[in-house]
MARNUFI-117288 format. One record per residue (C-alpha): residue number from 0; x negated, y negated, z negated; residue in one letter. Coordinates in steps of 0.05 Angstrom, whole numbers. Layout:
// MARNUFI-117288
+-----+--------+--------+--------+-----+
|   n |      x |      y |      z | res |
+-----+--------+--------+--------+-----+
| NUM |      X |      Y |      Z |   A |
...
+-----+--------+--------+--------+-----+
***
This chain:
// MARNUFI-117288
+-----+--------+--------+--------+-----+
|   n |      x |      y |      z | res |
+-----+--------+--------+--------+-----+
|   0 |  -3496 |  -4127 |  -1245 |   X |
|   1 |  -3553 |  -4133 |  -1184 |   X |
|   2 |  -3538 |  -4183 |  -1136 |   X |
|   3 |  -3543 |  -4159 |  -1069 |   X |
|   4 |  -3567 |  -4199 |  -1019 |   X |
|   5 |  -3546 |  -4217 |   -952 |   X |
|   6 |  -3579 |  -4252 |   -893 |   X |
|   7 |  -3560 |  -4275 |   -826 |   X |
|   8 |  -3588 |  -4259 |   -772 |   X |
|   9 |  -3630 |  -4313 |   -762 |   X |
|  10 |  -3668 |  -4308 |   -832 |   X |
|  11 |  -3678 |  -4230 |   -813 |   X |
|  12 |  -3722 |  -4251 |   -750 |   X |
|  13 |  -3752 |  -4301 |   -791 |   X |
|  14 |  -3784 |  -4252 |   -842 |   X |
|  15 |  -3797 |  -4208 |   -776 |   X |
|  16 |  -3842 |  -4266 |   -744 |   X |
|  17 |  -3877 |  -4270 |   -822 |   X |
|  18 |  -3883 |  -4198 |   -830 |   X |
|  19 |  -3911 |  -4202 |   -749 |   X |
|  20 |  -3956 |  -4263 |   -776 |   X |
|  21 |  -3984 |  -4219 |   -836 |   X |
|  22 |  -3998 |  -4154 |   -792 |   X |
|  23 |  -3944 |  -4120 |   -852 |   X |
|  24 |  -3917 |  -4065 |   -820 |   X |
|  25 |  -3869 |  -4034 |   -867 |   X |
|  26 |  -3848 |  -4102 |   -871 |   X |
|  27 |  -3826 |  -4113 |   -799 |   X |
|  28 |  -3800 |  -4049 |   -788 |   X |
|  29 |  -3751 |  -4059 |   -841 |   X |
|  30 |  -3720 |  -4118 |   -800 |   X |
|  31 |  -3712 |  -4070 |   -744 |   X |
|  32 |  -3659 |  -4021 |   -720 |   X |
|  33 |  -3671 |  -3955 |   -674 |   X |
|  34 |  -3640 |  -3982 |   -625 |   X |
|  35 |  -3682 |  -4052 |   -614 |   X |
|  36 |  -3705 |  -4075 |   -549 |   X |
|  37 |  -3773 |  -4119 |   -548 |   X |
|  38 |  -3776 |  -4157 |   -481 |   X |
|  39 |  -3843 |  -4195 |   -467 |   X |
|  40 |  -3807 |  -4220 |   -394 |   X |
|  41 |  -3859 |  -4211 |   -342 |   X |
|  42 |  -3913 |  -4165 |   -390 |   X |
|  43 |  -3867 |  -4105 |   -414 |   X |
|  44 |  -3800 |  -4079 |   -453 |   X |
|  45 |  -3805 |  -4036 |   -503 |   X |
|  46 |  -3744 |  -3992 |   -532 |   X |
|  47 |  -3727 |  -3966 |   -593 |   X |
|  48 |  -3755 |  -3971 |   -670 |   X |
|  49 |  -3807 |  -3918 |   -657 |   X |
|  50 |  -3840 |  -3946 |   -592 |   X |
|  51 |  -3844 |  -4008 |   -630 |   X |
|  52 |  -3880 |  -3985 |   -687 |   X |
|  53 |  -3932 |  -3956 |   -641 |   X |
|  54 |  -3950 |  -4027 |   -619 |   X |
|  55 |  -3949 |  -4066 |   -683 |   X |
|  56 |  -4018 |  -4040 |   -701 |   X |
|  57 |  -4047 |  -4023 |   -637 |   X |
|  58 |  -4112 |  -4009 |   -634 |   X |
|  59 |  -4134 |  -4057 |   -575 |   X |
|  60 |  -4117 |  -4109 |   -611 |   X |
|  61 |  -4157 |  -4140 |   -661 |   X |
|  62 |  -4129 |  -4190 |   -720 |   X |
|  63 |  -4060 |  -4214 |   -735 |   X |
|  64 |  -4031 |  -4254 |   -678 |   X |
|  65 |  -4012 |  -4324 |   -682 |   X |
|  66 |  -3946 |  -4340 |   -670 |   X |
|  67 |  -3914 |  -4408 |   -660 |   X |
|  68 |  -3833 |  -4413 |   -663 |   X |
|  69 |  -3803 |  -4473 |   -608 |   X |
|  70 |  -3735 |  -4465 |   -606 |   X |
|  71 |  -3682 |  -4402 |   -644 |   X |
|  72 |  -3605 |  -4403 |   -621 |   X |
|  73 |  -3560 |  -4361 |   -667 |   X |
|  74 |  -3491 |  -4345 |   -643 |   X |
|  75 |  -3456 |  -4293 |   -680 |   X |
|  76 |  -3514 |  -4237 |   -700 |   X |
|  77 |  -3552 |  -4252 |   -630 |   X |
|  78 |  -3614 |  -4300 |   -647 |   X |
|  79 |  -3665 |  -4314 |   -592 |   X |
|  80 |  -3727 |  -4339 |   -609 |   X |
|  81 |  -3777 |  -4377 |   -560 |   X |
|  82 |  -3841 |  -4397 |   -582 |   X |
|  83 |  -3916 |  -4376 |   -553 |   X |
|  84 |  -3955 |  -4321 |   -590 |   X |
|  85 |  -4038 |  -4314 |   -579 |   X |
|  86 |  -4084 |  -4260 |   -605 |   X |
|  87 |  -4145 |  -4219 |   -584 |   X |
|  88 |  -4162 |  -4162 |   -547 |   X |
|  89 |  -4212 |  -4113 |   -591 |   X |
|  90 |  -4283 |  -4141 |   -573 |   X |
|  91 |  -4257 |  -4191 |   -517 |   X |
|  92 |  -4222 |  -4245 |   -500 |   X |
|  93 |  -4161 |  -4277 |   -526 |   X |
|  94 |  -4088 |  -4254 |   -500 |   X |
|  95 |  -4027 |  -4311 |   -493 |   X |
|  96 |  -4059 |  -4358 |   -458 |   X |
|  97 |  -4097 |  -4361 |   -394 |   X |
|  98 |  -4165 |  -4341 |   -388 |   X |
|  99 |  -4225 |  -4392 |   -365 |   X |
| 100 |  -4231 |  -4390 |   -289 |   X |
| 101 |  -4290 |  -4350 |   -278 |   X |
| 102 |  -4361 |  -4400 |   -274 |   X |
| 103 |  -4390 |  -4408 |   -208 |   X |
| 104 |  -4469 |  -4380 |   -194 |   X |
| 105 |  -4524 |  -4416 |   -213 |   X |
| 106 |  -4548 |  -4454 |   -138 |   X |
| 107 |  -4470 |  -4428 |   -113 |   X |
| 108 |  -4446 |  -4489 |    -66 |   X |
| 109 |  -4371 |  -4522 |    -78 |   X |
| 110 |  -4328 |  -4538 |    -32 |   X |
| 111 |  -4339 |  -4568 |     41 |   X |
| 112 |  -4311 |  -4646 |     41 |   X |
| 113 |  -4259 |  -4637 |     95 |   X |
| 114 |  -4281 |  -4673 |    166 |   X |
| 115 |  -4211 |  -4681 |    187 |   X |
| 116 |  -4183 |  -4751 |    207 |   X |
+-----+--------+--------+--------+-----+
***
């Protein structure tokens, strides 16, 4: 007799984040259901299994991203996971973090020393 295996909720997002980690897509669509709801709070949401799997390979992107897990709560099947994630724009810059303030031109003066007493 095959054993069938079960996992909580918390191991299912945790071989999401690997599959995410690995660029496997089959793999992290299988932790998904149609109805899943991606929210990157102040970038985007994205709804449902097939808008999803448009932006697991997305072509701007170039690379697996990395992904570093800070903190998951589970409470009954909810698990939130916080954490930062960083990757690359095709041909750019890296995406996650913030970009280097722009350099100031060559023979550009800085700031005026305030005269103010």
């Amino acid at each position: 007799m095959e054993k069938t295996q079960v996992n909580t909720p918390q191991q299912v997002v945790e071989r999401y984040m690997d599959g995410f980690r690995r660029s496997d897509h089959d793999s992290i669509l299988d932790c998904l259901t149609n109805d899943i709801v991606w929210r990157i709070h102040g970038l985007r949401t994205t709804h449902g299994k097939a808008e999803f799997d448009d932006e697991i390979e997305n072509p701007a992107f170039e690379g697996s991203p990395e992904l570093a897990v800070e903190r998951t709560i589970e409470a009954d099947d909810v698990v939130v996971v916080t954490g930062t994630g960083t990757g690359r724009w095709w041909g750019t810059r890296s995406f996650g973090t913030p970009p280097a303030p722009p350099a100031a031109p060559q023979g550009a003066a800085g700031p005026r020393p305030s005269t103010s007493a």
